[in-house]
C-alpha positions in Angstrom: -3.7 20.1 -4.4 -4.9 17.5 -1.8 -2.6 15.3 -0.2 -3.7 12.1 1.5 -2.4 9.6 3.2 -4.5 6.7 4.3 -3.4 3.6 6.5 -6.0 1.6 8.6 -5.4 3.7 11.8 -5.9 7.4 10.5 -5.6 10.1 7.7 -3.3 12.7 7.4 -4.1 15.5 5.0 -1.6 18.1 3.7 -3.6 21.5 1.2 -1.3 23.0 -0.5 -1.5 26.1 -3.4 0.5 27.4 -6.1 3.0 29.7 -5.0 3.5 32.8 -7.6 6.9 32.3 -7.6 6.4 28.8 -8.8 5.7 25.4 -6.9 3.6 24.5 -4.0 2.9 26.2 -0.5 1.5 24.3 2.4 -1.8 25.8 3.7 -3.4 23.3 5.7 -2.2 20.4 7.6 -5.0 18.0 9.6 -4.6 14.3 11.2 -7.4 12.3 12.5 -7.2 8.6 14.0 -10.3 6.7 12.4 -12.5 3.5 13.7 -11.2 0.4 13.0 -13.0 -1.6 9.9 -13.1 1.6 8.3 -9.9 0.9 6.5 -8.9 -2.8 6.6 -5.3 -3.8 4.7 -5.4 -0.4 2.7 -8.6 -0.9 1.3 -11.7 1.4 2.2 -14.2 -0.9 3.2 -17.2 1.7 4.0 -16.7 4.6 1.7 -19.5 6.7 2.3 -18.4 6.8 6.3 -15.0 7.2 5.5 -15.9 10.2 3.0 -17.8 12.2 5.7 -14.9 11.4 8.0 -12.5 13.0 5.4 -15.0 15.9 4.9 -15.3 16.8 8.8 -11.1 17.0 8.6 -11.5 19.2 5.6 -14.2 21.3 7.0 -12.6 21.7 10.4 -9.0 21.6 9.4 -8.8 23.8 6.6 -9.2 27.7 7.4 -10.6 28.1 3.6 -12.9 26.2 0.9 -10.9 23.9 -1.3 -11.0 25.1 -4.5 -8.5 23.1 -5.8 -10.0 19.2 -6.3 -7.3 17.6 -7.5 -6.2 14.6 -4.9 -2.8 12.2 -4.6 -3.1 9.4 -2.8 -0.4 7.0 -1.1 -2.1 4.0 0.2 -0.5 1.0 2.0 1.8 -1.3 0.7 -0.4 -4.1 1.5 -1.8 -3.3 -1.6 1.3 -2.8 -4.0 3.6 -5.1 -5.4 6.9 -3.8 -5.6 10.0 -6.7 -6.1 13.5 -6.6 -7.3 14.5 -9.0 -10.2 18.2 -9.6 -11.0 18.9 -8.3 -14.6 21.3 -10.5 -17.1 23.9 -7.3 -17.9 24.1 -8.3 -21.8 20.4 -8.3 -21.9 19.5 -5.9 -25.2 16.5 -3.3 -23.7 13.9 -4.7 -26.0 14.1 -8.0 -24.0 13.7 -6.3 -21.0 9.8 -6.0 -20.8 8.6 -9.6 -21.7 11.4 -10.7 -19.0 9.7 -8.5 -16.6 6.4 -10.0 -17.6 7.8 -13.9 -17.5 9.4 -12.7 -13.8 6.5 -10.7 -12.7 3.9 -14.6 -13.2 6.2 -15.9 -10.9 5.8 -13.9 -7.9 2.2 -12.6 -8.6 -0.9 -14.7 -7.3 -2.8 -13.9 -10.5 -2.1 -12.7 -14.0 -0.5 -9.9 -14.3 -3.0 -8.1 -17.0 -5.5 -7.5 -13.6 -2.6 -5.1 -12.3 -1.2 -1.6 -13.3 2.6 -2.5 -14.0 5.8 -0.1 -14.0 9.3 -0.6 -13.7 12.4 1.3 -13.9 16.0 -0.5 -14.3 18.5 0.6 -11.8 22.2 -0.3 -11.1 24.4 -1.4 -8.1 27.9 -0.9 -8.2 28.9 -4.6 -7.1 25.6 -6.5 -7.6 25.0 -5.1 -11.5 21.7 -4.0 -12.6 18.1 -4.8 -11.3 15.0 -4.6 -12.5 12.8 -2.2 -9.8 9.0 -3.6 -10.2 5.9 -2.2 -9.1 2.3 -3.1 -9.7 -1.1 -2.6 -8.4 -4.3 -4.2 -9.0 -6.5 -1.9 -11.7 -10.0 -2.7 -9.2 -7.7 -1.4 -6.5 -7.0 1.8 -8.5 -10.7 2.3 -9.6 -11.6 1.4 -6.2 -9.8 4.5 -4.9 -10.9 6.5 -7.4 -14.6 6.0 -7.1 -13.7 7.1 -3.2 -12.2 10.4 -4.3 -15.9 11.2 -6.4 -17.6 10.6 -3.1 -15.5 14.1 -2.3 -16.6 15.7 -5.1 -12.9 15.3 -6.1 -10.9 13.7 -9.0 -8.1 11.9 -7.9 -4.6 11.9 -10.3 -2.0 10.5 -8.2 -2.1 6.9 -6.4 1.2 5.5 -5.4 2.8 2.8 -2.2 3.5 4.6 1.0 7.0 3.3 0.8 7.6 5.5 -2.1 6.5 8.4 -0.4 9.1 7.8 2.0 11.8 6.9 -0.2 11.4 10.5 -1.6 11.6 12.2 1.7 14.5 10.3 3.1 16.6 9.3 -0.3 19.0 11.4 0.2 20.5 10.0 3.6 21.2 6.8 1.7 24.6 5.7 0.3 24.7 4.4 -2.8 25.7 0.9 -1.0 23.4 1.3 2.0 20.0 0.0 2.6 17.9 1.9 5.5 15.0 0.3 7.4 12.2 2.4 7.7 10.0 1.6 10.7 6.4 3.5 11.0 4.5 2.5 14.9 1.0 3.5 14.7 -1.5 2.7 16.5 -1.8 -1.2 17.2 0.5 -1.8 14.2 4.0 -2.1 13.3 4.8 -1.4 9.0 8.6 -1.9 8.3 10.0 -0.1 5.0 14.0 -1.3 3.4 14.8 1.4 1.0 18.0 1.5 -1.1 19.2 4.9 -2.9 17.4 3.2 -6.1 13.6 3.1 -4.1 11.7 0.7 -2.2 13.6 -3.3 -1.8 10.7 -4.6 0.5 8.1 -4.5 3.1 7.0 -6.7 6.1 3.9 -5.8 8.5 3.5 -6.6 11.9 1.0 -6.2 14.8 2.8 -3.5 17.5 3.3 -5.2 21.0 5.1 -3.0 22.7 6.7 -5.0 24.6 7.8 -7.3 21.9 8.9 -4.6 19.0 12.3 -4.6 19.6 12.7 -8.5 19.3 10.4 -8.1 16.2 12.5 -5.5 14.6 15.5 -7.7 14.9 13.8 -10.4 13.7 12.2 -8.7 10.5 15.8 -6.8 10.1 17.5 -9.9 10.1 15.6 -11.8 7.6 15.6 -8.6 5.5 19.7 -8.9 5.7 19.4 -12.5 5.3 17.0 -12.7 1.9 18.8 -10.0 0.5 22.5 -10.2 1.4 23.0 -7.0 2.7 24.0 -5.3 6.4 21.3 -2.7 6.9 22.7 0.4 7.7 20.1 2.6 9.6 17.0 2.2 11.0 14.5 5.2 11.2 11.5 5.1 13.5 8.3 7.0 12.9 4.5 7.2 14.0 3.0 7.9 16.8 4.1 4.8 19.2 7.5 5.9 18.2 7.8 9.2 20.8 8.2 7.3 23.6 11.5 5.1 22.3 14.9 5.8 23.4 16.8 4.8 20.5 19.7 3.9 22.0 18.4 1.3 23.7 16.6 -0.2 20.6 20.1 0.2 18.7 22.0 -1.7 21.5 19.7 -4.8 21.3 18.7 -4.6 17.3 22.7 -3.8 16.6 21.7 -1.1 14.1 22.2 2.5 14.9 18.8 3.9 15.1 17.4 7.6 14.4 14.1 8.9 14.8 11.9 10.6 12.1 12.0 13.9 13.9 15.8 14.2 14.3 16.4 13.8 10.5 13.7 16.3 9.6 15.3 18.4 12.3 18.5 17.9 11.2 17.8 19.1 7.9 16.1 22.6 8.8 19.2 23.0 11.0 21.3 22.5 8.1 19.7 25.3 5.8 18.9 27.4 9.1 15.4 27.8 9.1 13.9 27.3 12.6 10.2 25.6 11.7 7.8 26.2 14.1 4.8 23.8 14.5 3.1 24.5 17.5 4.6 21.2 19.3 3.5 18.5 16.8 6.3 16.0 15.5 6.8 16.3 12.4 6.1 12.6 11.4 2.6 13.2 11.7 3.1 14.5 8.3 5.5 12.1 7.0 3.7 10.4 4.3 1.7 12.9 2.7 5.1 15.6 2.5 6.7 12.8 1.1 4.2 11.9 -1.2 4.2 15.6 -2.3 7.7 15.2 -3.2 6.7 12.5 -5.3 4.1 13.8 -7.3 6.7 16.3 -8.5 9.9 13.4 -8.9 11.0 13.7 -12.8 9.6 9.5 -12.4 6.9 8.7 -10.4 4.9 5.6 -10.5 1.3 6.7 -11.0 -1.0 4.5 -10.7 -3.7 7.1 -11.6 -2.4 8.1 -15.3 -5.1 6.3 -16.9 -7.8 6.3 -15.2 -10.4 6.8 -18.0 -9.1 4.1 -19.8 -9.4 1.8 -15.9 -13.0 2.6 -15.9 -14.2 1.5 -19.0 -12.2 -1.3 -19.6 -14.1 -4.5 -20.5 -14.7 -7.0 -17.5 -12.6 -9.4 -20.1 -8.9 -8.3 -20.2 -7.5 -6.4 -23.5 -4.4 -9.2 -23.4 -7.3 -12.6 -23.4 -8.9 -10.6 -26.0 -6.0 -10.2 -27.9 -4.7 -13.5 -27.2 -7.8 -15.0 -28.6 -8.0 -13.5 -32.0 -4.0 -14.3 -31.9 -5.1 -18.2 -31.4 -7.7 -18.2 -33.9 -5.7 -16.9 -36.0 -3.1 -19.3 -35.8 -5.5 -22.0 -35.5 -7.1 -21.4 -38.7 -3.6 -21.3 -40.6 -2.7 -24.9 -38.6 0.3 -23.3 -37.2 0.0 -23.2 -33.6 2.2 -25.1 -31.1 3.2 -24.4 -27.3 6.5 -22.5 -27.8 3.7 -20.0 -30.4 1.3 -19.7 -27.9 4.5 -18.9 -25.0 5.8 -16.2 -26.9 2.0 -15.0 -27.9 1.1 -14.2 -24.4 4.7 -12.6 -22.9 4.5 -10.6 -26.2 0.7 -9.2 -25.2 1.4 -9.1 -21.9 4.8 -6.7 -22.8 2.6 -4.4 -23.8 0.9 -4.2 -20.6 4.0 -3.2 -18.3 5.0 0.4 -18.2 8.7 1.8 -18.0 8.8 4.8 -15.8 8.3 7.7 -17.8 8.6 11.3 -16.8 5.4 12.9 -15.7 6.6 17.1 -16.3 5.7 17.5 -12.6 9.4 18.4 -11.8 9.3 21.1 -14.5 10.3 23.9 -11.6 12.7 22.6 -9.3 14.9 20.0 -7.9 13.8 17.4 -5.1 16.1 19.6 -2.8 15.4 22.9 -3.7 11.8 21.7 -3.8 11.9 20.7 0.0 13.7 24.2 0.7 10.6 25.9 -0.5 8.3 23.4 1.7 10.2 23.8 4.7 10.5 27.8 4.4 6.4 27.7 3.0 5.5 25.6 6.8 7.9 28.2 8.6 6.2 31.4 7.1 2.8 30.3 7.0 2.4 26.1 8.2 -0.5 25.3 10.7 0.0 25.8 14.1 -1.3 22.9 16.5 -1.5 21.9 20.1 0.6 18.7 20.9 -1.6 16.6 22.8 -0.3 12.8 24.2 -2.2 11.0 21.5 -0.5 13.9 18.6 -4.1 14.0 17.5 -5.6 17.1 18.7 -5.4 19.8 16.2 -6.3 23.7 17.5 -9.6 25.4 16.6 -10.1 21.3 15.5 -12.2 18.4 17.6 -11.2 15.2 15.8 -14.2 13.2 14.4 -14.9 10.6 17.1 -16.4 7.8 13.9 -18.5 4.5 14.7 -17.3 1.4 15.0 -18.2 -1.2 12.4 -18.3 -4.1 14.0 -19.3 -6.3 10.8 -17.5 -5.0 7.9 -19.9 -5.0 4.6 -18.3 -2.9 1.8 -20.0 -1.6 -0.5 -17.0 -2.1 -3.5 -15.3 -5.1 -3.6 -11.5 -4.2 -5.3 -9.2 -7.3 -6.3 -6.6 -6.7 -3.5 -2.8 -7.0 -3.6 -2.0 -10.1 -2.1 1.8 -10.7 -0.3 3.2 -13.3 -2.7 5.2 -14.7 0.8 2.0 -15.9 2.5 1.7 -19.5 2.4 -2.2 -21.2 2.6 -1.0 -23.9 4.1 -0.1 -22.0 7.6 -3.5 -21.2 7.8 -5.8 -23.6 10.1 -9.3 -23.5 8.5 -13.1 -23.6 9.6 -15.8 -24.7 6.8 -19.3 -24.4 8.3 -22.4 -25.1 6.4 -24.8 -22.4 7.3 -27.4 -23.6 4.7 -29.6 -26.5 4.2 -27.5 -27.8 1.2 -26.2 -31.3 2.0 -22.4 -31.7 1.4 -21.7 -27.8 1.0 -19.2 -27.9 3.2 -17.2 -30.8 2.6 -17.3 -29.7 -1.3 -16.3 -26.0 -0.4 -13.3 -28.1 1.9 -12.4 -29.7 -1.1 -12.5 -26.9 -3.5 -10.2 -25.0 -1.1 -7.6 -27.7 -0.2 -7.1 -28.0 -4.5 -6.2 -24.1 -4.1 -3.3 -25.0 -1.4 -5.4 -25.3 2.1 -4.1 -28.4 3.6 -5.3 -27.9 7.3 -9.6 -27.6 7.0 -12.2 -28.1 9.5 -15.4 -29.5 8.3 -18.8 -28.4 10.2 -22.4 -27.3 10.4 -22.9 -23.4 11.5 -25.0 -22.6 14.3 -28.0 -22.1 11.9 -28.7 -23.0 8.4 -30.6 -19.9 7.5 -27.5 -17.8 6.6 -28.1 -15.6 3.6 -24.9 -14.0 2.8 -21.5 -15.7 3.5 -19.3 -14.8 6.6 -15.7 -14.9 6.5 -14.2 -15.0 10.1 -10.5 -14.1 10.9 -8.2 -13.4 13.7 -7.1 -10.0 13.9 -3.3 -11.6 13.6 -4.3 -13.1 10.4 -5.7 -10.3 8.9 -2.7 -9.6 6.1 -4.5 -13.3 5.0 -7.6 -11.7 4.2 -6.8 -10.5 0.5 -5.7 -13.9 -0.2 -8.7 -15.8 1.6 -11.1 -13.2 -0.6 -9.5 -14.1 -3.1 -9.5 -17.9 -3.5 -13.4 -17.5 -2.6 -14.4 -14.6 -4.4 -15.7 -16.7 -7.8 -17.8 -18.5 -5.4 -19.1 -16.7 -2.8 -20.2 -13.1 -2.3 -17.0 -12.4 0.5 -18.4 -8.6 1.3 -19.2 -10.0 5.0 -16.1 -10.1 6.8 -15.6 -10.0 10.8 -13.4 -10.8 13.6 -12.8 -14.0 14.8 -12.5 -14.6 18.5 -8.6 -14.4 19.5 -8.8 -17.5 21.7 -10.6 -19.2 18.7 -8.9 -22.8 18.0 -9.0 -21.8 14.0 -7.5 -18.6 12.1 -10.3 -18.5 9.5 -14.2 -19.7 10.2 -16.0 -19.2 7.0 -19.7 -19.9 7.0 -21.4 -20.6 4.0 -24.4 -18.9 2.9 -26.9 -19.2 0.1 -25.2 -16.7 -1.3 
């Protein structure tokens, strides 16, 4: 089995085997920091570059051909909806779907039949049950799928990096505790709250040094603030995070602070097993051994169970189809009113949102004896590597040095996960006709401040001979893409997407093109 984890910085791959006395041995562990563009918001934006990428870290980083092509995946959570939704403690457990469904439309920026839904109910001790949601978009899933074939793989597990990490750290929270997971790599910051239930929420932000501690306050206060609770423990990981002395981030956050290393240490000094790695922190790895803890939880959320059923689904939904001969139904019989046609659609659209099931992955062992085995399996026969001050050198391993992409072109274009917090209105907007047509701007202008854009620029482009159209956007605006893409993509073909200029007076320049 392949483990993969894959932000917009780098990959980190974890092989492992069966073991014959049952379970899973580590055989192979490799990291490599990729271009930016390669990656943008979780997505794979060039796949065939990214795929040779992936195969140079499995041709230089594992000692043996893969023979097993089975891959899991945990991908950002950029691109998975996961929400809480208070649950009404005499509701009966048939209600509970369609009020998932009725809840899910009013966070969700589109209907809810384009996404993969699961959710599990879980209980507080003084707040009463909730409803634990998670979604993704079924282009997204396919999208990640059709990556894997470029492998010559098949991929059968896809799941939110924050659920990766839940598994790996879950048992160092209380059952009244929330824990703030913060991962520092590379130019960005990606901040995880976890409760002993899973994942609560997740907030982004671009890594200034000298501004993360004031961020992490910020983002840990608002996190205490939304959902009434004192966070308990912060936990820093990534690369940035070797150089942090946490006591000084704990006297100014007002949280007491922990690194990733020193829990994973302080486990393997519990059960006595000295792990050696060569030098190489052990959060290099964090993701993808947590996510291979998931694959083998007793209820994982899989994106990737149906997959066949994902790839040849009709470009019209099953629930609009449904819906329809519902309608016509109802029409023909002179029946149909609007409290009919309410209860039609939460009823189809029930259907569509999974409870967690178990999987039969966690057939063999426990979550802790399971980690036993993968801690003793890296002692006895783990990778060794050479520590270098990036933590990306790998021995008998040269990391892929990839090409930029300075204009970002993909060549699949997957209906992202868009944060339900942005607003369009914070967003200062650029319209520039780059055609001959006359009013194409103002009319695009118009079209876009319906959707919510109330601050939009109207203008001619430097040329009207643009063919394709060009979506322009700060680098601190990028979590606005999938939105932006969104709003446009019935429109315009949005595959052309670049940086916009930081000193630029807009966030967003989009110019129009013929097509």
């Amino acid at each position: 089995m392949i483990y993969l984890d894959i932000s917009d910085s780098a990959i980190e791959a974890v092989l492992t085997s069966d073991n014959i006395l049952g379970g899973e041995k580590i055989t192979s562990c490799a990291r490599s920091e990729i271009a930016d563009g390669l990656v943008i918001n979780g997505l794979v934006v060039d796949p065939e570059k990214l795929a040779k990428v992936v195969q140079e870290i499995f041709t230089l980083g594992f000692p043996k051909a893969i023979s097993d092509k089975n891959v899991a995946i945990s991908i950002s959570d950029k691109q998975v909806v996961t929400h809480r939704f208070a649950l009404d403690r005499e509701m009966k457990e048939a209600e509970i779907s369609e009020y998932v469904v009725e809840q899910a439309k009013k966070i969700l920026p589109y209907d809810p039949s384009e996404l993969d839904n699961f959710f599990k109910v879980v209980g507080h001790t003084s707040s009463g049950k909730q409803v634990l949601y998670t979604a993704c978009a079924k282009n997204t899933i396919v999208h990640f799928a059709r990556f894997v074939e470029l492998l010559g793989m098949k991929l059968v597990f896809l799941s939110g990096r924050s659920f990766a990490i839940y598994e790996l750290v879950k048992t160092l929270i209380g059952s009244e505790e929330k824990i703030l997971y913060a991962n520092l790599d590379k130019k960005n910051a990606e901040y995880l709250l976890l409760d002993i239930f899973g994942p609560v929420n997740a907030n982004f932000k671009k890594l200034g040094v000298k501004t993360f501690t004031a961020e992490t306050k910020s983002v840990a206060a608002d996190f205490e603030k939304e959902h009434e609770f004192k966070i308990s423990k912060l936990i820093l990981g990534g690369s940035h995070s070797l150089d942090i002395v946490p006591a000084e981030i704990a006297e100014t956050v007002g949280i007491p602070v922990v690194k990733m290393t020193e829990v994973i240490d302080d486990l393997l000094a519990k059960l006595k097993i000295d792990l050696q790695t060569g030098g190489i922190s052990n959060m290099l790895f964090a993701y993808s051994m947590g996510l291979m803890l998931l694959t083998h939880a007793k209820s994982p959320s899989n994106f990737a169970q149906d997959l066949k059923a994902l790839s040849q689904a009709s470009p019209v939904p099953e629930t609009v189809s449904k819906k329809e001969e519902i309608k016509e139904e109802k029409a023909a019989a002179g029946k149909e009113d609007k409290s009919e046609k309410e209860m039609i659609e939460s009823s189809v659209m029930a259907d569509q949102v999974v409870e967690y099931k178990p999987t039969g992955m966690g057939r063999i062992f426990a979550h802790k004896i399971l980690l036993v085995v993968i801690i003793i399996v890296l002692f006895l026969g783990g990778a060794f590597f050479v520590f270098g001050k990036n933590m990306q050198v790998i021995p008998f391993i040269s990391s892929p040095t990839a090409t930029p992409v300075p204009t970002v072109e993909p060549t699949l274009t997957p209906t992202p996960t868009i944060d339900p917090s942005l607003k369009r209105s914070d967003l200062k907007l650029s319209i520039q006709n780059g055609t001959t047509k006359t009013g194409y701007a103002k009319d695009t202008a118009d079209f876009l401040a319906k959707a919510g854009y109330n601050n939009i620029a109207k203008g001619n482009a430097d040329k009207d001979t643009y063919e394709k159209t060009v979506i322009k956007i700060k680098a601190a605006k990028r979590n606005y893409l999938p939105l932006i893409v969104n709003d446009l993509k019935d429109k315009f073909d949005t595959s052309t997407v670049e940086d916009l200029d930081e000193e630029s007076s807009y966030d967003v320049v989009v110019i129009l093109g013929s097509k």
